[in-house]
C-alpha positions as a Markdown table, in Angstrom:
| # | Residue | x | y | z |
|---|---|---|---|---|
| 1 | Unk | 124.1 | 99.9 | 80.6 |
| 2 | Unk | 123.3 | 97.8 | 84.0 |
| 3 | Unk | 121.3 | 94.6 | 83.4 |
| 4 | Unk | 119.5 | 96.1 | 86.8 |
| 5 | Unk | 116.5 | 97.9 | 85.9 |
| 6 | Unk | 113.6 | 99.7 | 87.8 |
| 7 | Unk | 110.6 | 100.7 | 87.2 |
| 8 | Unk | 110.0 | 104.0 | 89.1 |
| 9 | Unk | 107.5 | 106.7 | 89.6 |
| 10 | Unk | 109.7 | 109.3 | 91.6 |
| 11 | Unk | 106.0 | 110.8 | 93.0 |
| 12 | Unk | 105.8 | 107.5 | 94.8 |
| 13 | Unk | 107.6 | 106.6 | 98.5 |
| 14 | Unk | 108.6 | 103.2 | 98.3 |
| 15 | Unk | 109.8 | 103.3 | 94.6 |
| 16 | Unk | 112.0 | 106.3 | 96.3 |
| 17 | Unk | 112.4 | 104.0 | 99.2 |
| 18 | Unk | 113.7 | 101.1 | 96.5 |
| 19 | Unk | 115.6 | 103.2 | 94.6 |
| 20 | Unk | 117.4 | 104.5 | 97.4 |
| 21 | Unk | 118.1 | 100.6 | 99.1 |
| 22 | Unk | 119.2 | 100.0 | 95.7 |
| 23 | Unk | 122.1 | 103.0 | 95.9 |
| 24 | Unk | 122.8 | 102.1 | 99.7 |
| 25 | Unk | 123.9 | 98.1 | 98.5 |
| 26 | Unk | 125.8 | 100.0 | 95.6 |
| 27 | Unk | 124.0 | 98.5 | 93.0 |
| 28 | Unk | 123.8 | 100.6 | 89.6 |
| 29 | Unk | 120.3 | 100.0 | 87.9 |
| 30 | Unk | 119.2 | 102.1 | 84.7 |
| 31 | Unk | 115.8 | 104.3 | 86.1 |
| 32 | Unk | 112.6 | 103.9 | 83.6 |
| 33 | Unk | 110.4 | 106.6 | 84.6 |
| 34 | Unk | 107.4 | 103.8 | 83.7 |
| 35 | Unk | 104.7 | 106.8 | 83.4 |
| 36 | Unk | 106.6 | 108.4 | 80.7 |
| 37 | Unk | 107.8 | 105.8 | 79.0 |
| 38 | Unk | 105.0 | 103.0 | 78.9 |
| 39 | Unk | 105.5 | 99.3 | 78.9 |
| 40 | Unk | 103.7 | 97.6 | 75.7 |
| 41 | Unk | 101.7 | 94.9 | 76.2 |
| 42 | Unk | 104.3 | 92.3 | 75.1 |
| 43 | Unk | 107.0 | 93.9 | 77.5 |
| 44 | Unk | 104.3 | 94.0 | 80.3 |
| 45 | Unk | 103.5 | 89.9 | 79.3 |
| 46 | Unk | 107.2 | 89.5 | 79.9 |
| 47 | Unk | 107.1 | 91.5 | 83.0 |
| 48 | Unk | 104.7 | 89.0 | 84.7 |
| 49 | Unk | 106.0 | 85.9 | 83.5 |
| 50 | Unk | 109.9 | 87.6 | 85.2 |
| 51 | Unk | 107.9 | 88.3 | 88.6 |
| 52 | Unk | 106.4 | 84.6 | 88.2 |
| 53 | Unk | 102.6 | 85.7 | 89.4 |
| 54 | Unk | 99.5 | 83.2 | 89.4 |
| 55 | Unk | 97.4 | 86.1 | 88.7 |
| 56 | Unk | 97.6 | 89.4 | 86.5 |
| 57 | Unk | 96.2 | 91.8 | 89.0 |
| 58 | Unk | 98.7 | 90.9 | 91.2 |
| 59 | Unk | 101.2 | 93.4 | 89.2 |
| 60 | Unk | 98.2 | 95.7 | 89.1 |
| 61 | Unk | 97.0 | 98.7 | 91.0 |
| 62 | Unk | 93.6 | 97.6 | 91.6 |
| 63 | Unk | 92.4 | 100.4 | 93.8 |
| 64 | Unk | 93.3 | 103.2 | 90.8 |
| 65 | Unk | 90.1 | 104.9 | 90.0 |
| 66 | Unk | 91.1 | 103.7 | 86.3 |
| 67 | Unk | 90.8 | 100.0 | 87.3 |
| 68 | Unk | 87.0 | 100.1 | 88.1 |
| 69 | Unk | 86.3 | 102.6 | 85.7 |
| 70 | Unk | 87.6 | 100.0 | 82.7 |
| 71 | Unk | 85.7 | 97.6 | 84.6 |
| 72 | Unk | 88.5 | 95.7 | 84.8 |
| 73 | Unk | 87.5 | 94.2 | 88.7 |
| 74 | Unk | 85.0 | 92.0 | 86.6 |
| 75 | Unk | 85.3 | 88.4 | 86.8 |
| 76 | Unk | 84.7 | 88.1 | 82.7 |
| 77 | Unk | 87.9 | 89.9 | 82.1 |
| 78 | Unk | 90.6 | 88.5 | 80.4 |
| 79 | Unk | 94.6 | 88.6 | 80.9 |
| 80 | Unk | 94.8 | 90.3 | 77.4 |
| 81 | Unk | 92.1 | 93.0 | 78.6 |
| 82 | Unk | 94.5 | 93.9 | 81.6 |
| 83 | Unk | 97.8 | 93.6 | 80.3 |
| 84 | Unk | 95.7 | 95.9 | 77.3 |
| 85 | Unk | 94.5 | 98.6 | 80.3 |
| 86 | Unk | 98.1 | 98.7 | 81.8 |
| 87 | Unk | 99.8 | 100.0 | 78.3 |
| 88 | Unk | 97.3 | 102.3 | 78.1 |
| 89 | Unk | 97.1 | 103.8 | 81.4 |
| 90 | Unk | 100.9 | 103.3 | 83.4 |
| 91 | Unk | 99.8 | 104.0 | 86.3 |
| 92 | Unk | 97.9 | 100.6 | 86.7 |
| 93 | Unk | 101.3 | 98.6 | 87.1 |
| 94 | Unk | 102.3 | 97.8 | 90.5 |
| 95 | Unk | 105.3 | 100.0 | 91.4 |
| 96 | Unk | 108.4 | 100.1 | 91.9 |
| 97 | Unk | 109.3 | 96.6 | 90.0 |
| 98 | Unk | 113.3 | 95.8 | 89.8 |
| 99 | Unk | 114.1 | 93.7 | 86.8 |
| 100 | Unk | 117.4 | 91.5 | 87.1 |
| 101 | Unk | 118.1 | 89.6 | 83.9 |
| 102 | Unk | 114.9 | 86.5 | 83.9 |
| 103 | Unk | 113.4 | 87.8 | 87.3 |
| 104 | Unk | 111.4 | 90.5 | 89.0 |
| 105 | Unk | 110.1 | 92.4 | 91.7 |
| 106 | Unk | 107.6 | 94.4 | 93.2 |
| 107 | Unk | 109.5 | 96.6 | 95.8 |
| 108 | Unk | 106.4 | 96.2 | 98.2 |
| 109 | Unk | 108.5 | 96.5 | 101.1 |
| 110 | Unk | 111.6 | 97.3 | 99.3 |
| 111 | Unk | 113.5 | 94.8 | 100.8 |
| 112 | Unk | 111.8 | 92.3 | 98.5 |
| 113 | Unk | 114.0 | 92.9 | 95.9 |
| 114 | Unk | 117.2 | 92.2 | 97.3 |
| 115 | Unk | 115.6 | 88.4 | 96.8 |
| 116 | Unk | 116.9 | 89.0 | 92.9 |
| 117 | Unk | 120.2 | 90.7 | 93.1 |
């Protein structure tokens, strides 16, 4: 098993585009297809504290219909109440994120997560 993971939604280009940078620099990561095999809220609080953010909606997809829909854009909403709306619906986590041991990244550009390897 790799200590290299990524989080990947293979519908989406620049988790393809990650993955595939990963394969070109011959780096082995095990593939966790995120949206069918969701991240609980503890293993998304470790996620965040690994990609060292200042702010939970950075991880976020804030322009998924199901962001405003849980209201979740309000300024009254807590950390728990997102890290809550991610385990429930996947597709609110920023993707592709590698995970190397302590850190993490978003792969927005891909590139960004050679900063880890």
């Amino acid at each position: 098993m790799s200590e290299i993971k990524i989080l990947h939604n293979p519908r989406c280009s620049k988790s393809r585009e990650t993955l595939k940078l990963l394969e070109e620099k011959g780096i082995e990561a095990d593939v966790v297809e995120y949206l069918k095999e969701p991240l609980t809220t503890t293993e998304l609080k470790s996620l965040f504290a690994k990609l060292g953010l200042d702010d939970v909606k950075k991880m976020m997809r804030v322009k998924e219909a199901e962001y405003k829909e849980a209201g979740l854009n309000g300024a009254d909403v807590t950390d728990e109440q997102r890290f809550a709306a991610m385990a429930d619906f996947p597709k609110l986590l920023e993707r592709p994120v590698v995970i190397n041991g302590d850190k993490a990244r978003i792969g927005r550009p891909p590139e960004s997560v050679l900063e880890i390897l």
